[in-house]
TORMI-14639 format. One line per 10 residues: number of its first residue (from 1); their letters; for each residue x, y, z of N, C-alpha, C. Coordinates in pm, whole numbers, plus 32768, in hexadecimal, padded with zeros to 4 digits. Atoms other than C-alpha are relative to their C-alpha. Layout:
N
NUM) a) X Y Z X Y Z X Y Z  ... .
END
This chain:
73
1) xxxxxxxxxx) 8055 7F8B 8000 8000 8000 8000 805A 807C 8000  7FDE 7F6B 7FEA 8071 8160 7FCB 8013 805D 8060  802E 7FC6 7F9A 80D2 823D 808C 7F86 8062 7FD9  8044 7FC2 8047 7FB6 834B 80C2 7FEB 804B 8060  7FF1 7F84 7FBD 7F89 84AE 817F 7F4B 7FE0 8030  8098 8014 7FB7 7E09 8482 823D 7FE5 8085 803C  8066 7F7D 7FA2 7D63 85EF 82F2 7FD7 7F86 804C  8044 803E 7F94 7CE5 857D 842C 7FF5 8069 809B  7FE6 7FB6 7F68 7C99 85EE 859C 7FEB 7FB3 8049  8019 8048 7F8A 7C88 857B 86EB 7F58 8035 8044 .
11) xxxxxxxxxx) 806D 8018 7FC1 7B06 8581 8794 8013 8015 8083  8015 8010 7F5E 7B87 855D 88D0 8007 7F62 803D  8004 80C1 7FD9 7B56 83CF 88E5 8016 7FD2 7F77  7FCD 806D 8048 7BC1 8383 879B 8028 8035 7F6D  7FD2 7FB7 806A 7C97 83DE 863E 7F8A 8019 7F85  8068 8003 809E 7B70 8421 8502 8069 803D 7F9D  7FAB 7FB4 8091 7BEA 844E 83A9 7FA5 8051 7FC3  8061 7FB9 802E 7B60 8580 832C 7FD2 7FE6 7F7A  8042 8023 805D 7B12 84F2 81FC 8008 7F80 7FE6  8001 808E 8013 7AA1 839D 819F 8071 7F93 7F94 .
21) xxxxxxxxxx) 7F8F 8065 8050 7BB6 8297 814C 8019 7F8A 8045  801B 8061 7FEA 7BB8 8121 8120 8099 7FBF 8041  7F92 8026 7FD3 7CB0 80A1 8224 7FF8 7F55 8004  7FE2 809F 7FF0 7D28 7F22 820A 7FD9 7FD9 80AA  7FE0 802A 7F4B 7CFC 7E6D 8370 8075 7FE2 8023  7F7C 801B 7FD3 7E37 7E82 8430 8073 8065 7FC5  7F94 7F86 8021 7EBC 7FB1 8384 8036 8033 8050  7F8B 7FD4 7FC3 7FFB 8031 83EC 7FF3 80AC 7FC8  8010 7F67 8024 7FD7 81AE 8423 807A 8050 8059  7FB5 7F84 7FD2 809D 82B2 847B 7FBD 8084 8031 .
31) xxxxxxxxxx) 805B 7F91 7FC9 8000 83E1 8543 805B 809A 803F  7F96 7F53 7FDC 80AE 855B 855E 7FBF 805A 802E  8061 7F89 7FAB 8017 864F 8641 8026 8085 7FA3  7FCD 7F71 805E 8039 87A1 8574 7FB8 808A 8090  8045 7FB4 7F8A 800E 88DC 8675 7FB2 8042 7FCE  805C 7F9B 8048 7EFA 89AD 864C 8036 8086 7FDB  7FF3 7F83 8035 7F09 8AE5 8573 808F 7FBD 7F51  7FD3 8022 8084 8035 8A07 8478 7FE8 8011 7F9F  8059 8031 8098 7F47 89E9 8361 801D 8082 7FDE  7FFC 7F5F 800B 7F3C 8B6C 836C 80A1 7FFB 7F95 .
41) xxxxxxxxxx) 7F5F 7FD0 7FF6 80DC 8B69 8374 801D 7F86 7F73  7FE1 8077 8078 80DB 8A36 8254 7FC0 8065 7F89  8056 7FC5 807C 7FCF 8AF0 8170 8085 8083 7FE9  7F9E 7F76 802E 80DA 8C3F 8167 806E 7FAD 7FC9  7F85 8050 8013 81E9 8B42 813B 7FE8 7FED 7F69  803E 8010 80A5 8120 8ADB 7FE2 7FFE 8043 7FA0  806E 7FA1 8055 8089 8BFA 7F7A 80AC 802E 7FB8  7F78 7FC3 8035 8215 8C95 7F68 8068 7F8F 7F93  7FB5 807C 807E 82AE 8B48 7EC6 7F9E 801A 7F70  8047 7FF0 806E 81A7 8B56 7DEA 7FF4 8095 7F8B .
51) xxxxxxxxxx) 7FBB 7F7D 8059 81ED 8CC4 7D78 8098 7FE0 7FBD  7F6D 8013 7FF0 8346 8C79 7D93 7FD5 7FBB 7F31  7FF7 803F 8082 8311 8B51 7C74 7FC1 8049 7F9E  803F 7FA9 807F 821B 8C3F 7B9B 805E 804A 7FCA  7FA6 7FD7 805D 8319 8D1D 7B75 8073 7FC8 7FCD  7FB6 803D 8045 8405 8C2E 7B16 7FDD 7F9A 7F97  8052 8040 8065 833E 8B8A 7A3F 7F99 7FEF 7FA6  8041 7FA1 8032 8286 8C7D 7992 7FE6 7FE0 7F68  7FF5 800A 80A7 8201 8CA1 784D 8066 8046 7F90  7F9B 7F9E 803C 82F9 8DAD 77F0 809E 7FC6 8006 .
61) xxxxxxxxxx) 7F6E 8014 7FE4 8424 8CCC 7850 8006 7FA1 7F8E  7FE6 803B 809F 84D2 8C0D 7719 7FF4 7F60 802D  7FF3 809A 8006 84D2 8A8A 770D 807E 8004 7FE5  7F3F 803D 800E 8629 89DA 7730 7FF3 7F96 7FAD  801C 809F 800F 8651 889B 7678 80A8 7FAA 8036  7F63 8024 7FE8 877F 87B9 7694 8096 8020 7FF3  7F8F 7FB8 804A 8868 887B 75B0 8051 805F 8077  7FCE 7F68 7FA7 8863 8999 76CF 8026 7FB9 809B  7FC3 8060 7F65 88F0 889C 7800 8077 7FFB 7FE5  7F52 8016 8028 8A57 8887 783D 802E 7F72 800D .
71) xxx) 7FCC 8084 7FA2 8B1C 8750 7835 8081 801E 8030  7F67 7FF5 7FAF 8C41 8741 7912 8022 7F63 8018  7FDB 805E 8005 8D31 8631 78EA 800E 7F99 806E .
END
């Protein structure tokens, strides 16, 4: 099986996955507390990578192909 990233929370008495997914019996999980407010501090983390790559990968920027790579012996 794959690995695979799950949303979830704690209840209080017990982990739910915030969205429905078919777990095998006896699945082997892994569980990471994230502190509250992260998501906040992850989403800025994105939003700037994600600028970041637009402008590097813009419509205005040229295509490379192989010709334009160096080889070094």
């Amino acid at each position: 099986m794959p690995s695979v990233t799950l949303k979830a929370h704690f209840d209080g008495r017990s982990i739910l996955l915030d969205e429905p997914y078919q777990l095998p019996p006896n699945a082997r999980l892994l569980v990471t507390l994230v502190e509250p407010g992260q998501d906040d501090e992850r989403a800025a983390w994105v939003g700037l990578a994600l600028s970041g790559l637009a402008g590097a990968y813009g419509d205005d920027e040229p295509d490379y192909g192989p010709a334009d790579l160096l080889r070094r012996p």
